[in-house]
N, C-alpha and C positions, 0 to 999 in steps of 0.2 A: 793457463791463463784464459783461454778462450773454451765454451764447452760447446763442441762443435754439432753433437748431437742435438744439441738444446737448436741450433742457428738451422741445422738437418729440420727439425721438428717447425719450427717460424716456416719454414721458405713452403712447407705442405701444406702448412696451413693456410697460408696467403697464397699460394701458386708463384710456381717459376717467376710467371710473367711482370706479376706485381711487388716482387720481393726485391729488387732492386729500389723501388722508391721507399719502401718502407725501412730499407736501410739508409737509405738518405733521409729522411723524416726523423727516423731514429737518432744520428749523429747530429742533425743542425740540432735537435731538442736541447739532448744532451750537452751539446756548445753553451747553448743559450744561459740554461739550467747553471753550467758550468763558475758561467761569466758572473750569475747571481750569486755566487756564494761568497761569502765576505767575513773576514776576522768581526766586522762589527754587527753581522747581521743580530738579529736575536735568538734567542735558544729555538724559540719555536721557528722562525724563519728555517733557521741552519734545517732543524728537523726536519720541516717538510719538502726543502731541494735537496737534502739527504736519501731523503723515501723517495721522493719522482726516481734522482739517478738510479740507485739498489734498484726499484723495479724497471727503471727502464735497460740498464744494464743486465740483467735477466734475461728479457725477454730477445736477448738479441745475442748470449752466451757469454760474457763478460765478467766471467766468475770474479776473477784477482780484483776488479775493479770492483764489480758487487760488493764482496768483502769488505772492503776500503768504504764505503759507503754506508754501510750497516754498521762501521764501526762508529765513526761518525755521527749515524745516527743514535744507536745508543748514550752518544757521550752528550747529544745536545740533548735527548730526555732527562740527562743528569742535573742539566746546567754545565755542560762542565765542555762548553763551545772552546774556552781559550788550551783545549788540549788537545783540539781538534788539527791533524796536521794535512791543512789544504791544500799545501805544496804536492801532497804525497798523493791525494787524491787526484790533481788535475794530471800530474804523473803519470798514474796508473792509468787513466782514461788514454793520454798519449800514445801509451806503449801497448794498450791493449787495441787501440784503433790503427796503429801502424801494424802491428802482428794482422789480423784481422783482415784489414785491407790487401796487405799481403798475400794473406793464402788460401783469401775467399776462392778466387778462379781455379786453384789447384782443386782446393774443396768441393767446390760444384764442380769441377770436370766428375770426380774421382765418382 
């Protein structure tokens, strides 16, 4: 669910000291982002808070969630928003940010 080497790869890039905010910057976005998406939005709307999340879900190792995103997104390039299942995506953000949260500390100890 989480690719950890990908979160390994973020924290070098920014430094120990600055990767702590950048993971919070990341999740309030992502909140935000979240909160925008909507059974009524329009095809292209859905699209492009589809693409923010998938990349910003990336950049921070959030593969299952990724996934759920990019599917998402595909489907609103379709037109095809009302088979979009948004429940499943705020879901998967849920349980990919409780995992995550979880076992960052273990992770950077290790």
């Amino acid at each position: 669910m989480i690719q950890w080497s990908r979160v390994n790869v973020l924290r070098d890039e920014v430094g120990a000291e600055d990767f702590e905010e950048v993971v919070d910057l990341f999740l309030e976005e992502v909140e935000e982002a979240i909160q925008g998406l909507s059974a009524d939005s329009s095809a292209t709307q859905m699209e492009q808070h589809l693409h923010f999340l998938k990349g910003s879900a990336l950049n921070l190792g959030f593969q299952a969630f990724s996934d759920l995103c990019q599917d998402g997104e595909r489907r609103s390039a379709k037109g095809e928003t009302g088979t979009i299942d948004l429940a499943a995506i705020v879901d998967g953000f849920e349980q990919s940010k409780a995992l995550f949260v979880s076992q960052l500390p273990e992770m950077l100890a290790a």
